[in-house]
Backbone as JSON Lines, residues from 0, in Angstrom:
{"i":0,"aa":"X","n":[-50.9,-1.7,15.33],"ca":[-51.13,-2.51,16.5],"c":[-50.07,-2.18,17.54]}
{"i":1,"aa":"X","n":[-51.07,-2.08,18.67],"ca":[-49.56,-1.37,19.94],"c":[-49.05,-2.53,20.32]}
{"i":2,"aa":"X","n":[-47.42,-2.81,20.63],"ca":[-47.42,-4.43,20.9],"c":[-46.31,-4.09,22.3]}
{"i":3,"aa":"X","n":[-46.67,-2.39,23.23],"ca":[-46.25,-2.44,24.38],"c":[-45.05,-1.96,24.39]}
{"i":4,"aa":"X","n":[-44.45,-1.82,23.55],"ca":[-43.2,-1.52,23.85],"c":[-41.96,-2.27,23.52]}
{"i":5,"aa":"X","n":[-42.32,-3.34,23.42],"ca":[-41.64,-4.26,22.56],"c":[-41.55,-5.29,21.19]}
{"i":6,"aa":"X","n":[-42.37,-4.41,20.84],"ca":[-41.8,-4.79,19.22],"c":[-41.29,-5.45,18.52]}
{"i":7,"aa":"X","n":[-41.03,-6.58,17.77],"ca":[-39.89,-7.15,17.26],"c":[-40.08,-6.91,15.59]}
{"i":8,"aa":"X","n":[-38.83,-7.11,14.88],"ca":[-38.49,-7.18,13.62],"c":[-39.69,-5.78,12.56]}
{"i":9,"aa":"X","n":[-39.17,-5.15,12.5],"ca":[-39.03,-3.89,11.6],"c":[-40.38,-2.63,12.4]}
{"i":10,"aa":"X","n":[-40.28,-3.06,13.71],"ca":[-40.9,-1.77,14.74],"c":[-40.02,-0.93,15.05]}
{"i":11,"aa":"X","n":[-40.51,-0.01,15.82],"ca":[-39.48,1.06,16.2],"c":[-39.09,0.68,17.49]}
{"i":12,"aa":"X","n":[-39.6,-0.15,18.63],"ca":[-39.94,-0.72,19.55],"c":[-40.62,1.15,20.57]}
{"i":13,"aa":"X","n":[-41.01,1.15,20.06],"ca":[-41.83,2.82,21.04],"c":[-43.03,2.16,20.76]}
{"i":14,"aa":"X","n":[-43.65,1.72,20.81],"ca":[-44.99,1.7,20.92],"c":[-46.16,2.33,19.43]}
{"i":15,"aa":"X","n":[-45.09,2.3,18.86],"ca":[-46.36,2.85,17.48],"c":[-46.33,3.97,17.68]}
{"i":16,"aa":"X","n":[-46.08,4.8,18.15],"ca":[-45.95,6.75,18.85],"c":[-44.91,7.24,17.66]}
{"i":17,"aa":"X","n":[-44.35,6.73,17.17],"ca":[-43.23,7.27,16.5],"c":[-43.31,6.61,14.81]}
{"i":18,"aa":"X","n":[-43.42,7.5,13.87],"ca":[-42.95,7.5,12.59],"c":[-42.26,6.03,11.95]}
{"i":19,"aa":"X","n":[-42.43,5.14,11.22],"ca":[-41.37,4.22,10.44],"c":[-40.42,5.0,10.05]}
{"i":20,"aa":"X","n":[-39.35,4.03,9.65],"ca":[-38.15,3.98,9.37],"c":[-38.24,4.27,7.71]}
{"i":21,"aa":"X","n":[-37.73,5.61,7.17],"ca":[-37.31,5.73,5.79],"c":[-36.53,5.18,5.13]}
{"i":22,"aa":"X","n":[-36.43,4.16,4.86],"ca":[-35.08,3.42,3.63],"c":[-35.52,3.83,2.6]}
{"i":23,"aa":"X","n":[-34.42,4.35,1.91],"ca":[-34.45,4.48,0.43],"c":[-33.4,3.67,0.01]}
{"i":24,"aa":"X","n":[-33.15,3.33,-1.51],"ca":[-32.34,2.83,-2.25],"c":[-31.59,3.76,-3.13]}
{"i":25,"aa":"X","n":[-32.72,5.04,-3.57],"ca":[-32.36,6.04,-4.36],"c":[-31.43,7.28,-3.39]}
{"i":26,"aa":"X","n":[-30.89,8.17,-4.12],"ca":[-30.53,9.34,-3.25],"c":[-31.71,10.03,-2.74]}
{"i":27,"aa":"X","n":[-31.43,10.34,-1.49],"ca":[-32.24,10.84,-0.74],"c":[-31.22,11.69,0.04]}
{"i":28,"aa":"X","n":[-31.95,13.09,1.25],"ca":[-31.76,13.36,2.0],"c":[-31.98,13.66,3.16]}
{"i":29,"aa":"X","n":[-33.08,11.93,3.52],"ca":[-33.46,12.53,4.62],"c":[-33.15,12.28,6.18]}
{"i":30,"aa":"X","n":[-33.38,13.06,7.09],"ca":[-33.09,13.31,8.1],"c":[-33.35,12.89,9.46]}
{"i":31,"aa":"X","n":[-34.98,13.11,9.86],"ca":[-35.76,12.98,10.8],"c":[-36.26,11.2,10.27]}
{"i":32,"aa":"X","n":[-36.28,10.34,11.1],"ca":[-36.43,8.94,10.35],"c":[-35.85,8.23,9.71]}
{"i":33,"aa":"X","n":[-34.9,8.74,9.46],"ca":[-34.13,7.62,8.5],"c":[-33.47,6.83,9.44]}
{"i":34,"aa":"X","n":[-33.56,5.67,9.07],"ca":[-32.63,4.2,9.58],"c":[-31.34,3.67,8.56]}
{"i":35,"aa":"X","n":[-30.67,3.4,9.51],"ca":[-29.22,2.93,9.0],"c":[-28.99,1.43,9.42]}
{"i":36,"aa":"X","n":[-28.83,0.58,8.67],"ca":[-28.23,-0.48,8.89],"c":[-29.14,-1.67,9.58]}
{"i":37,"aa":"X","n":[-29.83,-1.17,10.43],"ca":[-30.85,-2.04,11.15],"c":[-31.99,-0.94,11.44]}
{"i":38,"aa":"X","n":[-33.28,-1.73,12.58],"ca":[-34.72,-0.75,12.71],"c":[-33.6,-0.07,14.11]}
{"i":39,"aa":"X","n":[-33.11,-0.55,14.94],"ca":[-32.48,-0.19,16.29],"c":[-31.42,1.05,16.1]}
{"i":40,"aa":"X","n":[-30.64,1.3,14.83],"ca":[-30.59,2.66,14.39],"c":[-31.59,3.95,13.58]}
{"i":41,"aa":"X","n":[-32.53,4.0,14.42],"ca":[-33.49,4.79,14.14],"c":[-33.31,6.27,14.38]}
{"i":42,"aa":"X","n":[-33.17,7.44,13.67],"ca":[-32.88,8.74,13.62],"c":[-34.08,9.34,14.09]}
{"i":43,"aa":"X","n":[-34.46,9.78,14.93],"ca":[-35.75,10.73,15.38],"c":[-35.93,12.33,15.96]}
{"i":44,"aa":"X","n":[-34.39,12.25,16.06],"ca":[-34.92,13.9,15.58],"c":[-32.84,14.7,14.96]}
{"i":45,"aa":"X","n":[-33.38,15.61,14.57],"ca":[-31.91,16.33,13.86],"c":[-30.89,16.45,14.5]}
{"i":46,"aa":"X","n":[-30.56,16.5,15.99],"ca":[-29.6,16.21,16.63],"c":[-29.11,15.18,16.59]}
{"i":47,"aa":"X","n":[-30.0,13.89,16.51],"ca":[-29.52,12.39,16.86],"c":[-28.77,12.54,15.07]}
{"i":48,"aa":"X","n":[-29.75,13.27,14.2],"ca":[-28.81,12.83,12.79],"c":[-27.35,13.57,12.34]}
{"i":49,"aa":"X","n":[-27.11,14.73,13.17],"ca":[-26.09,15.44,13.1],"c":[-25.08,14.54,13.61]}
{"i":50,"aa":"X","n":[-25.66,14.38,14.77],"ca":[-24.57,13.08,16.07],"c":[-23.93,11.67,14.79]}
{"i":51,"aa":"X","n":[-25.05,11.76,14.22],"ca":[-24.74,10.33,12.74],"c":[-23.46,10.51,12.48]}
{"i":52,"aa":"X","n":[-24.02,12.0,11.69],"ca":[-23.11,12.34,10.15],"c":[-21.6,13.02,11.41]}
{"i":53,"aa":"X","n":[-21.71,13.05,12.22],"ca":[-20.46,13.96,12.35],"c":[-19.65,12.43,13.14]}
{"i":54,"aa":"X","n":[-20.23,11.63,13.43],"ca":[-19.49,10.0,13.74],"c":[-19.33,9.89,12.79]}
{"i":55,"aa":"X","n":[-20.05,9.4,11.57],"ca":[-19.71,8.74,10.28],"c":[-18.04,9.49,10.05]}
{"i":56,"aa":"X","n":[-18.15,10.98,9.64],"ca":[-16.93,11.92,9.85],"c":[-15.59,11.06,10.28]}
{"i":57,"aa":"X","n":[-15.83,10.75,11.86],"ca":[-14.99,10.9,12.39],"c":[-14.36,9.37,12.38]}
{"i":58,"aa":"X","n":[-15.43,8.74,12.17],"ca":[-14.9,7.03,11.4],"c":[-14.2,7.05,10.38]}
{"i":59,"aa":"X","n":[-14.52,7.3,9.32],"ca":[-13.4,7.26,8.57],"c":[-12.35,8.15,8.89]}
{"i":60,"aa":"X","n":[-12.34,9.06,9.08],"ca":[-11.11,9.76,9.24],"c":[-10.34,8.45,10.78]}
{"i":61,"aa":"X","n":[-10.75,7.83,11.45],"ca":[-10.24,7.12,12.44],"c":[-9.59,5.51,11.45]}
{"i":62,"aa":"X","n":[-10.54,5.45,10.12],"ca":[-9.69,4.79,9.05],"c":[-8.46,4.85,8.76]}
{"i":63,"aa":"X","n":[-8.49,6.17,8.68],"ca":[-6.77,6.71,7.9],"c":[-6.07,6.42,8.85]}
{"i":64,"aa":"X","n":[-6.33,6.82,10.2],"ca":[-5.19,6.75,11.12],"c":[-5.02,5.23,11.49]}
{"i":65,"aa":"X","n":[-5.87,4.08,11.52],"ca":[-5.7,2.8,11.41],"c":[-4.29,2.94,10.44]}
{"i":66,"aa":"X","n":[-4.88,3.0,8.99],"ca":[-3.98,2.42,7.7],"c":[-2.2,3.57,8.17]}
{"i":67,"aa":"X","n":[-2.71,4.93,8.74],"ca":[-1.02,4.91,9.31],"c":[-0.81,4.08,10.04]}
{"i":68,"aa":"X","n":[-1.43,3.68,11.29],"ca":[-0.06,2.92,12.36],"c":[0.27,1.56,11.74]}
{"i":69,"aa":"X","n":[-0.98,1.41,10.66],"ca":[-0.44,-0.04,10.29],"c":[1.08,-0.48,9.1]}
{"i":70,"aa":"X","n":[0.96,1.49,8.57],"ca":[2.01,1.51,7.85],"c":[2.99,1.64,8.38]}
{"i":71,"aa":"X","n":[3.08,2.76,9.94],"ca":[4.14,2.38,10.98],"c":[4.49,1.6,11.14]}
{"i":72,"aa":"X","n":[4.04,0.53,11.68],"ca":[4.23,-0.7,12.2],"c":[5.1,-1.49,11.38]}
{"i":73,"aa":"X","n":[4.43,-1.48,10.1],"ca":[5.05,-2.52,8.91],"c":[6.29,-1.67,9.04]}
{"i":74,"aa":"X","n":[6.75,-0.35,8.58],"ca":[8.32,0.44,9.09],"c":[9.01,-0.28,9.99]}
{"i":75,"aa":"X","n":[8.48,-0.17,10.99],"ca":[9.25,-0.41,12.56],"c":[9.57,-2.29,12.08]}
{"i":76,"aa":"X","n":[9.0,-3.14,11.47],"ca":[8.97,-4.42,11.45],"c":[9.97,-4.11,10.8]}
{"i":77,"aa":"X","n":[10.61,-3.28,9.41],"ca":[11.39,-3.19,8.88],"c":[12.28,-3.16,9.18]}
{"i":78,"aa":"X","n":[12.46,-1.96,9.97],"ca":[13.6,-1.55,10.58],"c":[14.46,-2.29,11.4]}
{"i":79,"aa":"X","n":[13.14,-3.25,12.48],"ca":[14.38,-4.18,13.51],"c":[14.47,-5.64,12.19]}
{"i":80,"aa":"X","n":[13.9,-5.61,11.37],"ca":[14.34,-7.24,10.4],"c":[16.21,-6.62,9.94]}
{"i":81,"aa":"X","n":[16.26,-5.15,9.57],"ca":[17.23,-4.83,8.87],"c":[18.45,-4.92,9.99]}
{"i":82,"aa":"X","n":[18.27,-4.51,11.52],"ca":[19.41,-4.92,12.08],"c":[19.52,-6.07,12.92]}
{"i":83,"aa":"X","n":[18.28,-6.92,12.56],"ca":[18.65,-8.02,12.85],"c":[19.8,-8.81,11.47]}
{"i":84,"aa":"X","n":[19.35,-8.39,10.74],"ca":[20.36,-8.83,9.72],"c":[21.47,-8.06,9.76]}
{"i":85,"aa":"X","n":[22.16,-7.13,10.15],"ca":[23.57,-6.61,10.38],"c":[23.9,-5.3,9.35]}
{"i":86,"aa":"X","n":[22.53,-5.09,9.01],"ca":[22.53,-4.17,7.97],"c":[21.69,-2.57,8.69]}
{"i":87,"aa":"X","n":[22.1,-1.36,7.49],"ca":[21.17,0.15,8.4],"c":[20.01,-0.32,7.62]}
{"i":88,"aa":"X","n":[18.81,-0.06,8.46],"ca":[17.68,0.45,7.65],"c":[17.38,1.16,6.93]}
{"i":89,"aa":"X","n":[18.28,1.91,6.21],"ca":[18.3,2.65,5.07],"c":[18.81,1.52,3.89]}
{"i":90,"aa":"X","n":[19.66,0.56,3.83],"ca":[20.17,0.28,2.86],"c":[19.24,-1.25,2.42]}
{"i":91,"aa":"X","n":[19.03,-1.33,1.12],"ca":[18.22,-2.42,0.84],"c":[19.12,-3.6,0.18]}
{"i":92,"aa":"X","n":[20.42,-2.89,-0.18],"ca":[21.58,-4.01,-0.74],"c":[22.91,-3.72,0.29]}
{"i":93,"aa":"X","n":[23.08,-5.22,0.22],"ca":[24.4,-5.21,0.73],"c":[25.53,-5.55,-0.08]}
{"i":94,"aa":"X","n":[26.76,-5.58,0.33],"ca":[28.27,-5.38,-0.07],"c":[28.49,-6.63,-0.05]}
{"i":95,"aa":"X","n":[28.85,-7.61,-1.01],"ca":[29.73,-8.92,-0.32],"c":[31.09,-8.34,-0.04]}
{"i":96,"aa":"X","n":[31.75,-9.46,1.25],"ca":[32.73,-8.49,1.77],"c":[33.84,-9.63,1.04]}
{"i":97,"aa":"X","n":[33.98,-10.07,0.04],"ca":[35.02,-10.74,-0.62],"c":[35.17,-10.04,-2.06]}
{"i":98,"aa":"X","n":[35.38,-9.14,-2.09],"ca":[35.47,-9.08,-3.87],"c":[35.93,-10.09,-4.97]}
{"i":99,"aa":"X","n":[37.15,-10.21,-4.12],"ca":[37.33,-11.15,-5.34],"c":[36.15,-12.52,-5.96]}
{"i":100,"aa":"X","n":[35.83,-12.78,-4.73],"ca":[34.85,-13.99,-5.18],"c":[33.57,-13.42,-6.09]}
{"i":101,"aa":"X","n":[32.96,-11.74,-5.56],"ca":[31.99,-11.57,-6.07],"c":[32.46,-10.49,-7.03]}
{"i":102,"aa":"X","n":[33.23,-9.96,-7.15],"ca":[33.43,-8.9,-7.76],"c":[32.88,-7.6,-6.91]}
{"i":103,"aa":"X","n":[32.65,-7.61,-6.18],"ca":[31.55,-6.89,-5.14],"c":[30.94,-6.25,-5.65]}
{"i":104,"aa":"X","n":[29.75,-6.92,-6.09],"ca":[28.32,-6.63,-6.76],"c":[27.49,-6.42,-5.5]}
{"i":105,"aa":"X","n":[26.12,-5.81,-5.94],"ca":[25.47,-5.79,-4.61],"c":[24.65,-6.83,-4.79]}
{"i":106,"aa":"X","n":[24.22,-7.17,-3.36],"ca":[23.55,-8.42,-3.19],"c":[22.47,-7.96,-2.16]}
{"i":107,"aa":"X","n":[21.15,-8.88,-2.56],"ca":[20.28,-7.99,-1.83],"c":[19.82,-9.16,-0.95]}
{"i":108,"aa":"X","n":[19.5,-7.79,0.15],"ca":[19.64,-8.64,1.28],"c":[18.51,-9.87,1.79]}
{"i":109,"aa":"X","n":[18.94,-10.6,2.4],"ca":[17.52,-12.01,2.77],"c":[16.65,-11.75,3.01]}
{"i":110,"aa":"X","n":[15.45,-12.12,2.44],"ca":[13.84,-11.56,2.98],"c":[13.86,-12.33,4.0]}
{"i":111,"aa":"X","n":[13.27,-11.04,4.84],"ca":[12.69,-11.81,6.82],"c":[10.71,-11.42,6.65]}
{"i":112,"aa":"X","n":[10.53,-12.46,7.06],"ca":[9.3,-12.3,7.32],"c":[8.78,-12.03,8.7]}
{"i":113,"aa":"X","n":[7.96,-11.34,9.22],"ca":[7.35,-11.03,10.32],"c":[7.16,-12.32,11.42]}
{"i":114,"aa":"X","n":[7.58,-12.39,12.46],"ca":[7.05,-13.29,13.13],"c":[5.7,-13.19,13.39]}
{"i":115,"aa":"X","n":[4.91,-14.29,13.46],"ca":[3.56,-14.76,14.27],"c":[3.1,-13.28,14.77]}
{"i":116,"aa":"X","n":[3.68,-12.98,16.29],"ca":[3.41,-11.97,16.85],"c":[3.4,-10.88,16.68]}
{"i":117,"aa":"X","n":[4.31,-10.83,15.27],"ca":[3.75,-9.31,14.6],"c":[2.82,-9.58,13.15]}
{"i":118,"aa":"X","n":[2.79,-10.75,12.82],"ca":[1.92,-11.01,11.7],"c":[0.01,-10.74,12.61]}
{"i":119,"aa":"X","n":[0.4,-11.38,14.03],"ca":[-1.17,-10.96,14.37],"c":[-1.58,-9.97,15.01]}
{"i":120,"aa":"X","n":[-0.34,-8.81,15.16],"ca":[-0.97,-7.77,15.29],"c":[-1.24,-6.58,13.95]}
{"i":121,"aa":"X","n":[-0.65,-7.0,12.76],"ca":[-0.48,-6.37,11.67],"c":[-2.18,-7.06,11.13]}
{"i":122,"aa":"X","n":[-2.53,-7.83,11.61],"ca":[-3.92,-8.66,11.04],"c":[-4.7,-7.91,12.25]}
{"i":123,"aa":"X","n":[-4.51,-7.8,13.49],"ca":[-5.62,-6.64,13.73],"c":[-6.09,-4.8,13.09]}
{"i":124,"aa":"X","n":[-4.9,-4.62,12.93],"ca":[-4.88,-3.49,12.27],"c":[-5.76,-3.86,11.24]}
{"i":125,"aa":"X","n":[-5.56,-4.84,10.25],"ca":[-6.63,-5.03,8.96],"c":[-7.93,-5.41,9.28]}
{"i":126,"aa":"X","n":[-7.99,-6.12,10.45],"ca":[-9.48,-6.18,11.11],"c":[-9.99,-5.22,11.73]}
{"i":127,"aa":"X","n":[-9.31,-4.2,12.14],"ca":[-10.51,-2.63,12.48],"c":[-10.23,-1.89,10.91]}
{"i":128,"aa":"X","n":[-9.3,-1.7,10.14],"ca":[-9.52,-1.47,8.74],"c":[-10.93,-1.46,7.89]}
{"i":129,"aa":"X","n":[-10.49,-3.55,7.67],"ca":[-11.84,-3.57,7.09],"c":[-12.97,-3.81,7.35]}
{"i":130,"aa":"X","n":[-13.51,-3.81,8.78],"ca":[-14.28,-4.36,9.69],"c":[-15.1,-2.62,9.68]}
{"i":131,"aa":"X","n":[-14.12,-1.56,9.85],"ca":[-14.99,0.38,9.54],"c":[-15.23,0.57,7.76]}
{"i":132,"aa":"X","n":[-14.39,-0.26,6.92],"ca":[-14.55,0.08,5.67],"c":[-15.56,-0.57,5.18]}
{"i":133,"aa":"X","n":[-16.39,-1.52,6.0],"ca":[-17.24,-2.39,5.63],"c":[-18.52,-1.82,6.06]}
{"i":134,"aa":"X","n":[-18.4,-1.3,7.25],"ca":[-19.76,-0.59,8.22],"c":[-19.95,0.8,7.17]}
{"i":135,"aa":"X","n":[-18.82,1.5,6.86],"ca":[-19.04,2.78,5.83],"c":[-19.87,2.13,4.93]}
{"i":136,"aa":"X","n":[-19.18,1.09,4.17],"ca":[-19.68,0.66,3.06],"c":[-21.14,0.53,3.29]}
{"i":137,"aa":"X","n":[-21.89,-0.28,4.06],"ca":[-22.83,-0.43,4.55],"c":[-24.05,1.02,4.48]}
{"i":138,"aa":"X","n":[-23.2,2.11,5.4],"ca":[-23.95,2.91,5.54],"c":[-24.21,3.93,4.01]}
{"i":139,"aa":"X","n":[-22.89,3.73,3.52],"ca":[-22.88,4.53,1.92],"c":[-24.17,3.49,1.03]}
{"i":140,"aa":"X","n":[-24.68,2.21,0.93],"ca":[-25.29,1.8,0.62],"c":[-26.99,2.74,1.04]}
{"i":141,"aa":"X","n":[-27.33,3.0,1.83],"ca":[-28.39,3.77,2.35],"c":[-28.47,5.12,1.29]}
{"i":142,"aa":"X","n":[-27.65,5.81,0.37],"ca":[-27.74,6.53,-0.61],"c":[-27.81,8.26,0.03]}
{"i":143,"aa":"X","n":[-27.53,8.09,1.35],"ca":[-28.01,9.42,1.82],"c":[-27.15,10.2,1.83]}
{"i":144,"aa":"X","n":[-27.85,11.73,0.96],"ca":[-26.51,12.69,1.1],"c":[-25.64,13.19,1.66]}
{"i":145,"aa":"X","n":[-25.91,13.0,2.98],"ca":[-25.09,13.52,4.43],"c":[-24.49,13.15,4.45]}
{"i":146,"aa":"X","n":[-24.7,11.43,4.76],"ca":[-23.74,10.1,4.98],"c":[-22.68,10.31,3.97]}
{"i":147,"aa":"X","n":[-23.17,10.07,2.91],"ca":[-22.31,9.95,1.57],"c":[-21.35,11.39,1.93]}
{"i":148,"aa":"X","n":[-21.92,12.75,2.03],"ca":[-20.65,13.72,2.19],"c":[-19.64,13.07,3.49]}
{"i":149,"aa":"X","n":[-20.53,13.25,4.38],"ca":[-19.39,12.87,5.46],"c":[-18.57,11.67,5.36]}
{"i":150,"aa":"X","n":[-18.87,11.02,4.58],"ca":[-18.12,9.67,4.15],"c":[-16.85,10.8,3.49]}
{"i":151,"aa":"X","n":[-17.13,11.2,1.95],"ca":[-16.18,12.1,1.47],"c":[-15.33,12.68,1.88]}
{"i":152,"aa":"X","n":[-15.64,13.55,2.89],"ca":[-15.19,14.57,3.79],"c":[-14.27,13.94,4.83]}
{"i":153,"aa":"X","n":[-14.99,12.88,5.32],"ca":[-13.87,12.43,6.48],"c":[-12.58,11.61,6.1]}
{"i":154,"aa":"X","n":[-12.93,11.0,4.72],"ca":[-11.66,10.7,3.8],"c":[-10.84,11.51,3.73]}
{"i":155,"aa":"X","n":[-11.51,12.57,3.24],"ca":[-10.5,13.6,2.56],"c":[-9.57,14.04,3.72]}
{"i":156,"aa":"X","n":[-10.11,14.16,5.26],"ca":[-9.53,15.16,6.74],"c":[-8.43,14.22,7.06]}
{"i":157,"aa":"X","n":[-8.93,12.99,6.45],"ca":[-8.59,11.45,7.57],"c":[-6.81,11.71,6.3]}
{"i":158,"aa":"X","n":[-7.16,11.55,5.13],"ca":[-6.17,11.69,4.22],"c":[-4.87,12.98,4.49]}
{"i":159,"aa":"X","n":[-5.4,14.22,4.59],"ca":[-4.61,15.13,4.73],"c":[-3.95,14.97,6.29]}
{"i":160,"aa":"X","n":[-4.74,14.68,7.41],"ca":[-3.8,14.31,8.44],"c":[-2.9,13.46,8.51]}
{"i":161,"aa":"X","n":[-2.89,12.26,8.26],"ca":[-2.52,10.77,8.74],"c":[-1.22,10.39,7.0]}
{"i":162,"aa":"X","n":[-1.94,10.83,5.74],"ca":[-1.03,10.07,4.77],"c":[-0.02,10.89,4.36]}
{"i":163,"aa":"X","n":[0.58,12.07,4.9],"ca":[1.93,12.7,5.08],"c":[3.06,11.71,4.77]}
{"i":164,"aa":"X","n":[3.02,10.87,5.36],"ca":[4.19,9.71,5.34],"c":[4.49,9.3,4.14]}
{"i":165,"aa":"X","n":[3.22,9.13,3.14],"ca":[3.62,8.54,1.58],"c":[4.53,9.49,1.25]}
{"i":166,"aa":"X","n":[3.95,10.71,1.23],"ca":[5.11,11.4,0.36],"c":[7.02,11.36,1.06]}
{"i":167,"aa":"X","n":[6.94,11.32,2.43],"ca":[8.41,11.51,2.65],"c":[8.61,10.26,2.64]}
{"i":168,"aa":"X","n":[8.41,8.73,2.32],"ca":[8.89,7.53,2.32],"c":[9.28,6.96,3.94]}
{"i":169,"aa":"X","n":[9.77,5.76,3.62],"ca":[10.27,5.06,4.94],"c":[11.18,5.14,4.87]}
{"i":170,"aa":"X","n":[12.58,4.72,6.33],"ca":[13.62,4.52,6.05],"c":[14.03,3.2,5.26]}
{"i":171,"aa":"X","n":[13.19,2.41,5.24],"ca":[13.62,1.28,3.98],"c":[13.44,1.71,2.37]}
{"i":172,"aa":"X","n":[12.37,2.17,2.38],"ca":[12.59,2.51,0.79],"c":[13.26,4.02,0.49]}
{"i":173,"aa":"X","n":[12.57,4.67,1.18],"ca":[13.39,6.3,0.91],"c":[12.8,6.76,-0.06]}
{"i":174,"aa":"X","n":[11.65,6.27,-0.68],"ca":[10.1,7.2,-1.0],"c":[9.15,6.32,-0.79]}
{"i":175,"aa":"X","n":[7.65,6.79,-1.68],"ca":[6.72,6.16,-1.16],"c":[6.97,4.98,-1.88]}
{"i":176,"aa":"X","n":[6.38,3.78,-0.88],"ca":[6.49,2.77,-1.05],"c":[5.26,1.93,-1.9]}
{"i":177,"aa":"X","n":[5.7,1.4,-2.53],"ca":[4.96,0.72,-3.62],"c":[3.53,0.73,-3.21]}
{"i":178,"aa":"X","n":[2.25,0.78,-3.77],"ca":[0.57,0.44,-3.28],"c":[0.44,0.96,-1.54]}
{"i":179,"aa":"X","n":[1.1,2.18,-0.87],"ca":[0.88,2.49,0.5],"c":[-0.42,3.47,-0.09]}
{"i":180,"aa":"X","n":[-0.32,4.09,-1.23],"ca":[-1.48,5.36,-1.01],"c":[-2.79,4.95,-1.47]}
{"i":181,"aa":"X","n":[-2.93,3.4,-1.88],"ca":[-3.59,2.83,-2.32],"c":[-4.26,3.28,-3.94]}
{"i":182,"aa":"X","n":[-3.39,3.63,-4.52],"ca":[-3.46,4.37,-6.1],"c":[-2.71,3.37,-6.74]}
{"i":183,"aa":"X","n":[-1.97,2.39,-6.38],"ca":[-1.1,1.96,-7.26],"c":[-1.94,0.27,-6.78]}
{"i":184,"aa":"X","n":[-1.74,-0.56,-7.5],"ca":[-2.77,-1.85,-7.38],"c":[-2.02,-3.25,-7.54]}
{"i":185,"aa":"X","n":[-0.66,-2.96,-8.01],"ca":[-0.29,-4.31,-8.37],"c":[1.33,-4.14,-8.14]}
């Protein structure tokens, strides 16, 4: 039924001229037709699906570089908590400066917590995080091989650019820091 051009709920809104939407659940690979996420992402011809898979690509890999600045950031929070406390950002214990009283043991230094204003920008970072890890997720649900590589693939680009940092550490810890590469869980 032609309904003009406007269409609602699972049309293509073209007028009936154009092919349905392929969902699969199973692996598939297809190309020309396939829909992602809603009918309004409709694939209709191999350019528009290249244009997909090479965004999908470039989303996650725009993941990784999220989860760096957010690991920056958390650094840099480090760094000014450590001289706000009177201490280098390299050192995680301090000296009591009485021996005799302490024997001068090390004493580690006061936990500072983030103010507000960096707690809500450290919470945007996790809201474009998991807000793209959720839309991947989404689209990896669709089972399609492209998607699914370029999902892979842009991990893997997004990984080798951006997570350099685990291995040389921060100046607070001085290696990688506990659950940053997301391998470690607890």
């Amino acid at each position: 039924m032609d309904m003009g051009g406007g269409s609602m709920g699972g049309g293509d809104g073209s007028g009936g001229t154009s092919a349905a939407c392929k969902i699969n659940m199973l692996w598939n690979w297809y190309t020309v037709d396939a829909c992602f996420v809603s009918t309004q992402w409709h694939i209709r011809s191999k350019g528009a699906f290249a244009a997909t898979v090479i965004c999908v690509f470039i989303l996650v890999a725009l993941v990784e570089c999220v989860r760096r600045a957010s690991r920056d950031y958390d650094r840099w929070i480090s760094v000014q908590n450590a001289r706000l406390a009177g201490g280098s950002p390299s050192a995680s214990l301090l000296q009591y400066p009485d021996a005799k009283n302490r024997g001068n043991q090390p004493a580690v230094s006061p936990a500072r917590f983030p103010t507000w204003h960096q707690q809500f920008v450290r919470g945007g970072f996790f809201f474009v995080q998991f807000g793209a890890a959720y839309m991947l997720m989404l689209l990896a649900m669709y089972f399609n091989g492209f998607i699914i590589f370029a999902i892979i693939l842009g991990g893997t680009a997004g990984h080798i650019m951006f997570a350099a940092d685990t291995v040389v550490g921060s100046p607070t810890t001085g290696g990688a820091a506990h659950g940053e590469t997301g391998a470690a869980c607890c």
